[in-house]
N, C-alpha and C positions, 0 to 999 in steps of 0.2 A: 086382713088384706095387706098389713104393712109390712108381715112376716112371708119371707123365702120361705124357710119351713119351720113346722110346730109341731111340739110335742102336748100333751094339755095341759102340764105342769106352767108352759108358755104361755098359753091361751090362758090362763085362770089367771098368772100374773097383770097381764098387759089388760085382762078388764076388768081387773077387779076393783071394786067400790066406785066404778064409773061417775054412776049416779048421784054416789055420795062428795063427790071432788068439784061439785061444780058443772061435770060431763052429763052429756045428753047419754042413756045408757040406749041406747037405739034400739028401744025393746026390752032391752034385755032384763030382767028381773037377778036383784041379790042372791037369788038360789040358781044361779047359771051356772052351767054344770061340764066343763068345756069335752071332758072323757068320753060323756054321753053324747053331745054335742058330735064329736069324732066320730063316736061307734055308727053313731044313726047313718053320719054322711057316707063311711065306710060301708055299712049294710044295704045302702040305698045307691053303692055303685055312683056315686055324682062327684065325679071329676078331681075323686082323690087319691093318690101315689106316695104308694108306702116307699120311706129312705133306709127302712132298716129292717132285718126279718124278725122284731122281737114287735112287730109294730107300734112303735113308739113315737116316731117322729115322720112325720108328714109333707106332703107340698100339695100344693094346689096345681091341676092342670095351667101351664102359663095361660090359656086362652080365658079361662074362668078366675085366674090371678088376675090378667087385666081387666075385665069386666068390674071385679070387686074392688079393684083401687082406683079408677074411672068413679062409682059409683062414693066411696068412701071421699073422694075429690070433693064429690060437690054436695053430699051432706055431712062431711065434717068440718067444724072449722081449723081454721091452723092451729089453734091453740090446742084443740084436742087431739089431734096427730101430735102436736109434739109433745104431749102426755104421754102418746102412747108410743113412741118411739123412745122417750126415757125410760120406760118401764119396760121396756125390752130390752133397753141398752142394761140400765141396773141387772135384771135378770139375770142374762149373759153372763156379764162380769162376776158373778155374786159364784158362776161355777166354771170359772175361770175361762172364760170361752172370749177372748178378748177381741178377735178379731171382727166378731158380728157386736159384740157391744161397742166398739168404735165405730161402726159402719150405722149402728141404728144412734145413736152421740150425736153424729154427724149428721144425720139424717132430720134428727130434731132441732137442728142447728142449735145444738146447748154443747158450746164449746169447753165450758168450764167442764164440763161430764167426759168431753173427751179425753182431754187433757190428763182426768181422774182417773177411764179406762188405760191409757197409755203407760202410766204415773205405774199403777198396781198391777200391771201386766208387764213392767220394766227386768223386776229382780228374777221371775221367770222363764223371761226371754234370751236376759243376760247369762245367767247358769246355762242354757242350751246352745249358748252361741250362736243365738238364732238372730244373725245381722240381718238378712234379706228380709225378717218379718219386719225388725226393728226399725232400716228404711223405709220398708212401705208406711206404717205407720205413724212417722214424720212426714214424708211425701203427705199426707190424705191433712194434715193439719196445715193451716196459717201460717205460711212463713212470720205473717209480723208475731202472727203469737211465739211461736218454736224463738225468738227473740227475747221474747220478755220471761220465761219458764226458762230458770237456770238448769234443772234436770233433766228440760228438751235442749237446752244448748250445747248442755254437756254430753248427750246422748249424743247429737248431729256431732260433736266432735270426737266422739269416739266410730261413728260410723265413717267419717271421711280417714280417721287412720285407718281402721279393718278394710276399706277398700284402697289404700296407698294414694288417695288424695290432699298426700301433705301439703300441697302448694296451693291450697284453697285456705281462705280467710274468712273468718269468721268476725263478724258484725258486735 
């Protein structure tokens, strides 16, 4: 429920070894099988929407997304959301996908992960010239933090030259 969309390669990361972590596996058993999982939802017609024509990556009906994150609310604890939010966010990251690994970072509120997705998706973003991602990506973090992270300082102050906001000061 905490995933926009999934592939199963997602799903198998984000539960795996629930059980074994301390996590309540909510049912679920070590041989959980996230492909099959999909196939079955997929064959059984139940509120699933393919994002690609190689069927690979998925979303849930929004109506049946919010029922499952309403229901995930109130039998998981915080702690196990933000498990499972870092294990999405690493996932992401790990194949280069940074914008949704910052978004689920964030979502775990595990700042220091953020900072780690932003950090390893910098030398990437820099090659492409990609300032507008490279703002949003500041904008979504802590000012007091982007303060204490010399390579977010130095980033914000490369993004206020590429937009010709010379006459702004930096802290």
């Amino acid at each position: 429920s905490i995933l926009d969309h999934f592939c199963a390669a997602l799903c198998d990361a984000v539960i795996q070894d629930t059980a074994l972590d301390g996590g309540d596996a909510g049912g679920w058993s070590a041989a959980w099988d996230a492909g099959a999982c999909i196939e079955w939802l997929v064959r059984s017609n139940l509120f699933m929407i393919a994002l690609d024509g190689q069927r690979e990556w998925y979303r849930y009906h929004h109506l049946f997304r919010d029922m499952l994150r309403r229901r995930a609310g109130s039998e998981l604890v915080e702690e196990q959301r933000r498990r499972l939010q870092q294990r999405a966010a690493r996932w992401f990251a790990q194949r280069y996908l940074f914008d949704e690994a910052l978004r689920h970072a964030l979502a775990a509120g595990d700042l220091d992960l953020a900072v780690q997705v932003v950090e390893e998706g910098l030398p990437d973003a820099l090659n492409r010239e990609d300032w507008l991602t490279l703002e949003r990506w500041l904008r979504l973090l802590p000012p007091a933090l982007v303060e204490t992270r010399p390579w977010l300082l130095m980033l914000k102050a490369w993004i206020l030259q590429y937009t010709w906001q010379l006459d702004v000061q930096l802290r």
